[in-house]
C-alpha positions as CSV (number, residue, x, y, z in Angstrom):
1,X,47.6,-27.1,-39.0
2,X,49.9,-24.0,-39.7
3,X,51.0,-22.5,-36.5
4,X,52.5,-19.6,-38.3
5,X,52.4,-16.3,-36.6
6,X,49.9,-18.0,-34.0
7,X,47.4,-20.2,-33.1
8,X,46.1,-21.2,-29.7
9,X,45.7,-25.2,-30.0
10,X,45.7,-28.1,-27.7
11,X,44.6,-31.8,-27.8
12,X,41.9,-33.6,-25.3
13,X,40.0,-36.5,-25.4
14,X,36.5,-35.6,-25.6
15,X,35.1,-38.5,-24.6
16,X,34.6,-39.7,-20.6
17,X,34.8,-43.3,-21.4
18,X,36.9,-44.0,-25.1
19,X,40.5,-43.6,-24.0
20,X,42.2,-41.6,-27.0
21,X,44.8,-42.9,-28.9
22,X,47.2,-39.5,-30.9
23,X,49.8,-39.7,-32.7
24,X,51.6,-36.0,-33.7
25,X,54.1,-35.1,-35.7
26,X,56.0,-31.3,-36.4
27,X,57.2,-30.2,-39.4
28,X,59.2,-27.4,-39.9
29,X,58.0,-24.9,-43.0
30,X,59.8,-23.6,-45.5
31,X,59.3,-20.5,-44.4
32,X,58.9,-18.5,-41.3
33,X,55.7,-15.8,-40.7
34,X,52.9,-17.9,-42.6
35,X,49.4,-17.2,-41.9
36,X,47.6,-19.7,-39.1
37,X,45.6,-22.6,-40.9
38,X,43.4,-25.4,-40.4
39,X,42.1,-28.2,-42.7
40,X,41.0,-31.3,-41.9
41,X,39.7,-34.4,-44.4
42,X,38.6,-38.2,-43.7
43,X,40.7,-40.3,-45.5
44,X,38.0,-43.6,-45.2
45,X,39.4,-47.5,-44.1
46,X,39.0,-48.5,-47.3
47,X,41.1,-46.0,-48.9
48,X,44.1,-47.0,-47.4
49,X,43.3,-50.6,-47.0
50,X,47.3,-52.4,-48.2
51,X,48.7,-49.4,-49.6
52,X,50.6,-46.3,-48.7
53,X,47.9,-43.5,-49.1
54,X,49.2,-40.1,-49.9
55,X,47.1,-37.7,-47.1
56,X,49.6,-34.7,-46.9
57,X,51.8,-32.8,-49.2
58,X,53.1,-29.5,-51.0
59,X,50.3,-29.6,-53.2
60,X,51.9,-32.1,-55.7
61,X,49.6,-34.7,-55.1
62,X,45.7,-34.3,-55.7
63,X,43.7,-34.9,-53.0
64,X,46.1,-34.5,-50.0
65,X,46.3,-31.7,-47.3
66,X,48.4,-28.6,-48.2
67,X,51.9,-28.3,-45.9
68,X,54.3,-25.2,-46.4
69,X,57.2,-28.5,-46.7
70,X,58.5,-30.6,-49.4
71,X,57.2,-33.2,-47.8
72,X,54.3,-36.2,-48.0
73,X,53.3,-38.2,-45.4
74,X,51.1,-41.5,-46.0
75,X,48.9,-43.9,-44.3
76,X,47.9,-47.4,-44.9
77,X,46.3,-50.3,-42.8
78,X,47.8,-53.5,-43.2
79,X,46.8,-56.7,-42.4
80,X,49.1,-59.7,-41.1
81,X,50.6,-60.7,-43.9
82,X,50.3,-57.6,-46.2
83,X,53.3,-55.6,-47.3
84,X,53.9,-52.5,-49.0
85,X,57.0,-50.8,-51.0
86,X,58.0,-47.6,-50.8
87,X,60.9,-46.7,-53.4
88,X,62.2,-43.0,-52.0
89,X,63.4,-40.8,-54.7
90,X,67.1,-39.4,-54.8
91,X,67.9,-37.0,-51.2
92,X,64.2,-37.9,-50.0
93,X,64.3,-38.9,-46.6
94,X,61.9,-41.2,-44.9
95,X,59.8,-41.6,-41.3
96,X,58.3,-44.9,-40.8
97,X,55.6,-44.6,-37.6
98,X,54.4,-48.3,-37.3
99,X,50.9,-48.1,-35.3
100,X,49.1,-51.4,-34.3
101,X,45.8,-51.4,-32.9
102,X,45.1,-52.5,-29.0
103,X,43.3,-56.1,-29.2
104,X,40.1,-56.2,-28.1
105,X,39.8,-57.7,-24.7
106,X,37.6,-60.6,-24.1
């Protein structure tokens, strides 16, 4: 989503009995006074499944998102046991959001 010169927006949980689980993160664009935008794709399980999938960026990588940023942001699901590398190129800075699932009860 682009903010931009404004959007109205919030977050809910649509369902009555699913609790929702959200995790959000702001970036700042490279520029002020952008159009608002919206875009929205399914990245599947499988996709990410052990790696680091690329699912946003500045149009440098095919298939992701658009954001007005130099910046990508990846996904993966890992299982116990699995690792990933991730070899950050000179100046790139890195976020690392580490997300485990509740287990099921029972």
């Amino acid at each position: 989503m682009t903010a931009g010169t404004g959007v109205v927006h919030s977050e809910y949980n649509a369902s009555a009995t699913e609790p929702v689980r959200l995790l959000q993160m702001w970036i700042e664009p490279k520029q002020t006074s952008l159009p608002p935008g919206y875009a929205q794709k399914s990245f599947p399980a499988e996709a990410r499944r052990g790696l680091l999938l690329p699912v946003v960026s500045n149009g440098s990588i095919e298939g992701t998102l658009p954001i007005h940023q130099d910046a990508t942001m990846r996904v993966g699901s890992l299982a116990a046991g699995d690792s990933v590398v991730h070899r950050p190129t000179v100046g790139e800075r890195t976020h690392l959001y580490v997300v485990q699932r509740p287990r099921a009860s029972g």
